[in-house]
Every structure is written in structure tokens, then in C-alpha cells.
C-alpha positions in Angstrom: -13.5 -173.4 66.8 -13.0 -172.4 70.7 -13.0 -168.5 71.6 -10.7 -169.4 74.2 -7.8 -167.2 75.1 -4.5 -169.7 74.8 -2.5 -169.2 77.8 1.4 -170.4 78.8 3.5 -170.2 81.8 5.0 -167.1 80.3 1.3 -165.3 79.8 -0.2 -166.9 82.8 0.5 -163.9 85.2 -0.8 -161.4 82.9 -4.1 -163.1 81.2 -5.4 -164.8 84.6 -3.7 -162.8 87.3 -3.8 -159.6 86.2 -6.8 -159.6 83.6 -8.9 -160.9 86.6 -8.8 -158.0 88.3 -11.1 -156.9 85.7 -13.0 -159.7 84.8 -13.6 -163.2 85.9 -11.3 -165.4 84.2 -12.4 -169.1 83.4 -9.4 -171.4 82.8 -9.6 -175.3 81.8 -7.0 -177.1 82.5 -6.5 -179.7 80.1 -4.5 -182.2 78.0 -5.1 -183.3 74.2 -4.8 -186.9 75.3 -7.9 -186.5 77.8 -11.3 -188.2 76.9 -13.2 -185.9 79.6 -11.5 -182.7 78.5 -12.5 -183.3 74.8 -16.1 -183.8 76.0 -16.1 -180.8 78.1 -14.5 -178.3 75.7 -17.4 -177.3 73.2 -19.7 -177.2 75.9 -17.7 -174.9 77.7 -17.3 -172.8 74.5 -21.0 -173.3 74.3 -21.8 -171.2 78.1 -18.9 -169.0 77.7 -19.9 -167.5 74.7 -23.4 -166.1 76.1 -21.0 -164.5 79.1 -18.0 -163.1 77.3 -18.7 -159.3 78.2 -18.2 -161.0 81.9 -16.0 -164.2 81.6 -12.4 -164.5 79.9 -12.0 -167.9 78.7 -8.4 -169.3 78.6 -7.2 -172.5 78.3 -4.2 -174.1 79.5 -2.2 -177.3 77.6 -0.8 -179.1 80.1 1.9 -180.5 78.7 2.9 -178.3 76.3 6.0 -176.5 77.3 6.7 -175.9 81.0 2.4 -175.6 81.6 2.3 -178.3 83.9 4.1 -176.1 86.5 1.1 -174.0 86.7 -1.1 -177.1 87.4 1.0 -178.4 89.9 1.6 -174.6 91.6 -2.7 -174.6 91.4 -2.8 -178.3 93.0 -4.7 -180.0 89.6 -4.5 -183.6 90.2 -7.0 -184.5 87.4 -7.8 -183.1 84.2 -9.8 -181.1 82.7 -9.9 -179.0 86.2 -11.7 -176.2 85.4 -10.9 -172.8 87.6 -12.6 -169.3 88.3 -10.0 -166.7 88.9 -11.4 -162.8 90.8 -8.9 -160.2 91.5 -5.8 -162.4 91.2 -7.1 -165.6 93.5 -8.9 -169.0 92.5 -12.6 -168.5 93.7 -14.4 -171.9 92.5 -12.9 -175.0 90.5 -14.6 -178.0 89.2 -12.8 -181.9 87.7 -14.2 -183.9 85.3 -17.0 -183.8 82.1 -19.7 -182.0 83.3 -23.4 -181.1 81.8 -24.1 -178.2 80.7 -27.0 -177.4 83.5 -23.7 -178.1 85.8 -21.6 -175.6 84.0 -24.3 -172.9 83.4 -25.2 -173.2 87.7 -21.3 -173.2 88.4 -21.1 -169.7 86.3 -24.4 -168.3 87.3 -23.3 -168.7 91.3 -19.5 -167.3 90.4 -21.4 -164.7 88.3 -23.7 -163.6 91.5 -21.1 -163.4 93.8 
């Protein structure tokens, strides 16, 4: 079961924008119906986990609701895209299934920043 934080258009603004102000917010852009983004997702809950005093994690459905007017605002042209948010602006982004040496190197270099 993911630790995720489950975002929509409406709570967008507030859980990414906003909360990033704070924190560094992860959110993975995704669809049920993508092979890649059902690989991706326990490894992601995997290296999130060790960094949740310093990463939100928040997921976003594409296509449930009006969701995929966030993806297209944020450019997404394939899915899972997978985006860093700092004090209200994307930082770092990623497509596709990647490893977890990827992911943990991808946080690591957001993290030291």
C-alpha cells in the first residue's frame, strides 16, 4: 500500500504549490492503464519512504476527473512523468520506469540542492 498523498485538480494548489514551500514535493504523474507506471510505483514508494521527513509524495491520476489539465498545464507528454516541486516551481522531472539506483541519484541531487 503506497504512502502517497492522493492529489486532484482541486487539491493541487495546496498539496504541491503551497506544501512545497516547506518541503520538496514528489509527484508521479500517472494512469492505471500504464505498464511503466505500475512498474515504477512500489519502487518509488520504496525510496520515498526512507526520505519522508524531507519529500511529500503525491500522486496524480490522470484521468480521473479533470487531472489531466494539470498534466497538460505541466507539459507531461508521457506517463508516469515523475516531478520535483521547491517553493511552488518544478525543479527536476523524469518519464518512464526507472531503477531504483536512477531514482535514489535523482532524489539524492534534488535533495543536495
Amino acid at each position: 500500500m503506497s504512502h502517497a498523498i492522493i492529489l486532484s485538480l482541486e487539491t493541487f494548489n495546496p498539496l504541491v504549490i503551497k506544501a512545497s514551500h516547506e518541503k520538496l514535493v514528489l509527484v508521479d504523474f500517472w494512469a492505471d492503464w500504464c505498464s511503466p507506471c505500475l512498474i515504477v510505483a512500489p519502487i518509488l514508494d520504496k525510496a520515498l519512504k526512507d526520505y519522508s521527513a524531507d519529500i511529500i509524495y503525491a500522486k496524480l491520476e490522470v484521468d480521473e476527473g479533470e487531472n489531466m489539465k494539470l498534466a497538460g498545464s505541466y507539459k507531461v507528454r508521457g506517463f508516469p512523468t515523475i516531478m520535483l516541486f521547491r517553493n511552488g516551481e518544478e525543479v527536476d522531472r523524469f518519464s518512464g520506469a526507472k531503477p531504483a539506483q536512477f531514482i535514489e541519484k535523482f532524489l539524492l541531487s534534488n535533495l543536495n540542492t
